[in-house]
N, C-alpha and C positions, 0 to 999 in steps of 0.2 A: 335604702337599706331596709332590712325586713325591721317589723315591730316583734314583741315577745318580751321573755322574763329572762331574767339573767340571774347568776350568784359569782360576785367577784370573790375569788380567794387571795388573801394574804397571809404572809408568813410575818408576823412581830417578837418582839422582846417584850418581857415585863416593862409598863409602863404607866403610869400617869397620866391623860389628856386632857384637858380644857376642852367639852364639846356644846361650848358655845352653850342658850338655855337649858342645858341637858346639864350643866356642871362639872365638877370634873370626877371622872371614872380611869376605875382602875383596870388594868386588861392584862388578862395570866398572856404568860409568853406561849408561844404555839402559834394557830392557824385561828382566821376570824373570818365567816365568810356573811357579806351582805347580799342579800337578798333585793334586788330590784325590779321595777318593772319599764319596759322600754317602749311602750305604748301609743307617745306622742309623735310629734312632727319629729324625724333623723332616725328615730326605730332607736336598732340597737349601736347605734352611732355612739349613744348616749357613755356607751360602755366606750369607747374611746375619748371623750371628755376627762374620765375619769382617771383613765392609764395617763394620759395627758396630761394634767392635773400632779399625778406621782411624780414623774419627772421633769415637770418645769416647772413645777410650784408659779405659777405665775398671777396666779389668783386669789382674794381671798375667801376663806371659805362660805359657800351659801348653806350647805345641805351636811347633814350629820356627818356624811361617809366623808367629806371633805378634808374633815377636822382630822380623820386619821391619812388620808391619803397627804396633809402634810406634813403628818409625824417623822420624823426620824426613823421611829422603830417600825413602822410598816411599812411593806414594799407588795405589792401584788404580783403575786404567784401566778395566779391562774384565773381563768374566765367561762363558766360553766354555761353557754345559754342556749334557748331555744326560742327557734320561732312561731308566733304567735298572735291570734287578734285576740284572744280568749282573757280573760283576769285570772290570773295564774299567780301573781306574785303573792297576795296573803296566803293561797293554798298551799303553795311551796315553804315560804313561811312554818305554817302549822306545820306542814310533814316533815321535814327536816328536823334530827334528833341530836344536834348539838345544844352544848351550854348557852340560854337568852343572856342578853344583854338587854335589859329592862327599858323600855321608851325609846329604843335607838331606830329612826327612822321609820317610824310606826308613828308619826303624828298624824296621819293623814288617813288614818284607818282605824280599828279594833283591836289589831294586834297586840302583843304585848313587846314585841321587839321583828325585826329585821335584820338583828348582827346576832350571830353565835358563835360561840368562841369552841376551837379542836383542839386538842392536842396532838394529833399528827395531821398529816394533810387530807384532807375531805375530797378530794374532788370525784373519788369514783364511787364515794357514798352520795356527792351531789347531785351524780347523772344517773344513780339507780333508782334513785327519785324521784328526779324526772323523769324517768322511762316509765314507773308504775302509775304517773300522773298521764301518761300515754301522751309526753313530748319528745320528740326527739332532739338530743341534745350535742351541742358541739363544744370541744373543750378547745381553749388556746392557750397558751404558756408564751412568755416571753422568750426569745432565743437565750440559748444557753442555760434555760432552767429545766431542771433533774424531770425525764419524765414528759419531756414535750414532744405533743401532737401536732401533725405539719400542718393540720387546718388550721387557718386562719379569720378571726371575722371579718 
């Protein structure tokens, strides 16, 4: 599978979570998207760990995005990525003009955060984005959500 930078969308409720050394935070209700990078060994596989993860909870969580992918109130919407060998994910990051989430999956870098919280659904501000960051971008949606593109990753 190809490598590259992804931004999972989620749709939530007002909520409370436990994220783990990050402590617990509070998440306005609307749309959250994380920002990740798909770089290593599976590519952007990684981005099906994740969906996988939403619905069979069968794990417990390792990584920030974890903690909300076993929340109750979140569910993933959408999957904005492009392919890449390039370091894209803190640039996308920075240029993206949703609400930070302070420390959230940003240990491992300078950033200030990798979740931003919308109030409506982001995804075609996420791929205007990346198009001026001169990636080309593929959106996925789960069947039967409002808005779904028949590419698939």
């Amino acid at each position: 599978m190809d490598k590259g930078v992804y931004a999972l969308v989620m749709e939530n409720r007002a909520c409370k979570i436990n994220i783990g050394a990050l402590g617990t935070r509070e998440f306005l209700g609307g749309f959250h998207v994380y920002i990740g990078s798909a770089l290593g060994p599976g590519g952007l596989a990684r981005v099906t760990r994740h969906l996988r993860l939403a619905v069979e909870r069968d794990r417990a969580p390792r990584w920030h995005i974890d903690h909300l992918l076993l929340a109750d109130e979140f569910r993933p919407s959408a999957v904005v990525c492009a392919a890449t060998t390039g370091r894209y994910e803190c640039i996308l990051a920075n240029a993206v003009c949703g609400s930070p989430v302070p420390g959230f999956g940003a240990s491992d870098c300078r950033c200030i955060t990798h979740l931003f919280a919308y109030q409506s659904d982001p995804v075609w501000t996420i791929s205007r984005v990346m198009s001026s960051l001169k990636l080309v971008s593929r959106v996925w949606r789960p069947p039967g959500e409002k808005h779904q593109v028949s590419r698939h990753l």
